[in-house]
N, C-alpha and C positions, 0 to 999 in steps of 0.2 A: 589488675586494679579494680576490676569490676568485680567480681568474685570476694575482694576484702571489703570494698564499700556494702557489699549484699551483705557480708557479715554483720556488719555493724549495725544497719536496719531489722536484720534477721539473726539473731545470735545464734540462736541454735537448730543449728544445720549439722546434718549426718556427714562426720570426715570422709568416711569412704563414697559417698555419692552427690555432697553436697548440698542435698533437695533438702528443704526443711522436715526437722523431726517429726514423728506422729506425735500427737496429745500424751504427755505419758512417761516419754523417751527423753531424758536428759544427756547419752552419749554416742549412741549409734542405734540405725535403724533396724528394727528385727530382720528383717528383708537380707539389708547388708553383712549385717553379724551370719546370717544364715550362712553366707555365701561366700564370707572370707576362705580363701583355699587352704582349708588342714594340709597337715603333713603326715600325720597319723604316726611319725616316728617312735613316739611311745609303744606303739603295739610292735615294732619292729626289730628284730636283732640287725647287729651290724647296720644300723639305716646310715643314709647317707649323710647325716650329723655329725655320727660318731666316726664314721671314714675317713672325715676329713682329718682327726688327729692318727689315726693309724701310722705310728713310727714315730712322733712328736713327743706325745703326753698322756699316759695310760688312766685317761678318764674312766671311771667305775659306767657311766651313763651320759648322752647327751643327748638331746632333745629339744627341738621349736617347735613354736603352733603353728604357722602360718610360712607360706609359701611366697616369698616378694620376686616381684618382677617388676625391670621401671615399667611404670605406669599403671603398676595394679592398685587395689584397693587397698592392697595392704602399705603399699607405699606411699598413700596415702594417710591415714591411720597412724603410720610413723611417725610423716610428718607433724601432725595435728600433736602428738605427743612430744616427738622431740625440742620443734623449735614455736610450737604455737599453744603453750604452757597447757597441755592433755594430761594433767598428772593422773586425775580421778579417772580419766579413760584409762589410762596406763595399770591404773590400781584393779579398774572392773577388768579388763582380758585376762591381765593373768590371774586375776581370784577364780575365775572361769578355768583358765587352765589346769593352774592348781587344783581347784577341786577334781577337775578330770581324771588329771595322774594321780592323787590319793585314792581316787574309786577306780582308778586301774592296778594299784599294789604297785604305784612307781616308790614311795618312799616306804622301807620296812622297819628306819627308824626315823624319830624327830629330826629336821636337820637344820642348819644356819643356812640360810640364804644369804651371800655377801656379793652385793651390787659392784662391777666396774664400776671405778671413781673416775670423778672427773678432778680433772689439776685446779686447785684453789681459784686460781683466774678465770676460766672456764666457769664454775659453780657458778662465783659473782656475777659474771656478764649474762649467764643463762639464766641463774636463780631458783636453779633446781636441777637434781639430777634423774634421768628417766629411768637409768636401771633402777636408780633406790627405788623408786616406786613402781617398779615394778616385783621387784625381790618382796616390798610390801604386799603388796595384794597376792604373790604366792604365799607369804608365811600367816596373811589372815584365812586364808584356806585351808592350809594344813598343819592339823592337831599338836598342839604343843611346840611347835617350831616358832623361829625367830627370823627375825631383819636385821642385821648388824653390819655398820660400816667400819669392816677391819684390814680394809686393804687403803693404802692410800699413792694416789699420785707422783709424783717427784719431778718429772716434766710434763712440759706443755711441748710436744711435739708436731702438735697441728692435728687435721682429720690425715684418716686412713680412706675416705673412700674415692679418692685419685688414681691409689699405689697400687702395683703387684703386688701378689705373695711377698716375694722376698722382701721388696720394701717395707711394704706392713710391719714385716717380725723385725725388720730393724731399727722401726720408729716405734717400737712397745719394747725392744730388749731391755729388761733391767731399768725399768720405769716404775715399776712398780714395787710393793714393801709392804707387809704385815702393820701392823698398827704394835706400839712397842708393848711390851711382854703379854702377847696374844700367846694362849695356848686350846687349843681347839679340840675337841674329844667328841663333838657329835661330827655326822657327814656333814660335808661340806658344799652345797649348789653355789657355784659362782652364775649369776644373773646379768645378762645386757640384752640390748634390742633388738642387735638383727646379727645373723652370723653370717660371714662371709667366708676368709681363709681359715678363720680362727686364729689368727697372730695375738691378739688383744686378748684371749682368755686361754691361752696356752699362757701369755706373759704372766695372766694374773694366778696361774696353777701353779707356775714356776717360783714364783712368790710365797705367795700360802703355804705349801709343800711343806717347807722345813718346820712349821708349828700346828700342823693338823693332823692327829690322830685319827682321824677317822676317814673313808673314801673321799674322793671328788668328784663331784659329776656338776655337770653345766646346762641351763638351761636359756635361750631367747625366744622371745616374743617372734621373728622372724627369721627363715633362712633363704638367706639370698647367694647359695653354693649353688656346683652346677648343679643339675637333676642326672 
């Protein structure tokens, strides 16, 4: 309570550290940004992103920035994004990323970034969704590519982050659907927040699949799998 009443006196405070911003700084502090823990999985074959679907869902590529752990910075940061309406935050990380992986030769063509959706009810009561914006701030980074929401929900199964594995993939089975007469011909980056089992964007590969011509590869903002 003390920490939300400081906001309101002080609005803008660094997510990841909470001390007020320097002169300048409208979403994280340079300090903090420095310090978020990479994953480097781009520079990485086999990293342990892509591992996790091994035998699942034959992603072309998968990759996170950042390394979550409860009570890190970055789950912080999340927070601020997900339920403490961080969209512009959400937009500058991954335009950051994004650029990254284009000056590392991640994308060799233009590709559609398509956000996990959230179920119509969900949208409403949140008022926004954090992948779109982030799929955003990758495709304003990288040349010629787009943001399109062509996936859509169908249930409201509640959160994933209670469940097991197995749980998980059976509260995303066959939840998800194409957006109708989708046909897809560039790659395809499916975008969310944080990866865990990977149930939620295997569901959303399974989906897609049947109307995308061109590879799949996935990308979040955090991974929260084992090390």
């Amino acid at each position: 309570m003390l920490k939300d009443l400081f906001r309101l006196i002080y609005p803008n405070l660094c997510p990841a550290c909470e001390e007020p911003l320097p002169k300048g700084e409208s979403m994280i502090c340079p300090a903090c940004f420095e310090n978020l823990p990479r994953t480097g999985f781009h520079l990485q074959e086999h990293n342990l992103a892509e591992k996790i679907f091994y035998g699942r869902f034959d992603f072309h590529r998968v990759s996170s920035a950042f390394h979550f752990s409860k009570g890190n910075s970055v789950q912080r940061v999340l927070h601020e994004i997900k339920y403490k309406g961080g969209t512009d935050l959400a937009e500058q990380l991954s335009a950051w990323y994004g650029k990254h992986l284009a000056e590392k030769g991640w994308f060799t063509e233009p590709p559609i970034f398509i956000p996990v959706p959230l179920h119509p009810q969900k949208m409403y009561k949140r008022g926004y969704n954090q992948a779109f914006h982030l799929a955003k701030g990758l495709a304003s980074a990288v040349s010629d590519s787009k943001c399109l929401d062509l996936l859509i929900r169908r249930e409201d199964k509640g959160s994933q982050t209670r469940k097991g594995r197995f749980a998980r993939w059976e509260n995303v089975e066959n939840i998800f659907a194409p957006v109708d007469d989708a046909i897809l011909n560039q790659p395809i980056v499916l975008v969310d927040d944080v990866l865990t089992t990977g149930a939620t964007l295997e569901a959303c590969a399974a989906a897609i699949k049947p109307v995308a011509k061109g590879k799949i590869s996935a990308l979040t903002l955090a991974f929260a799998g084992q090390r």
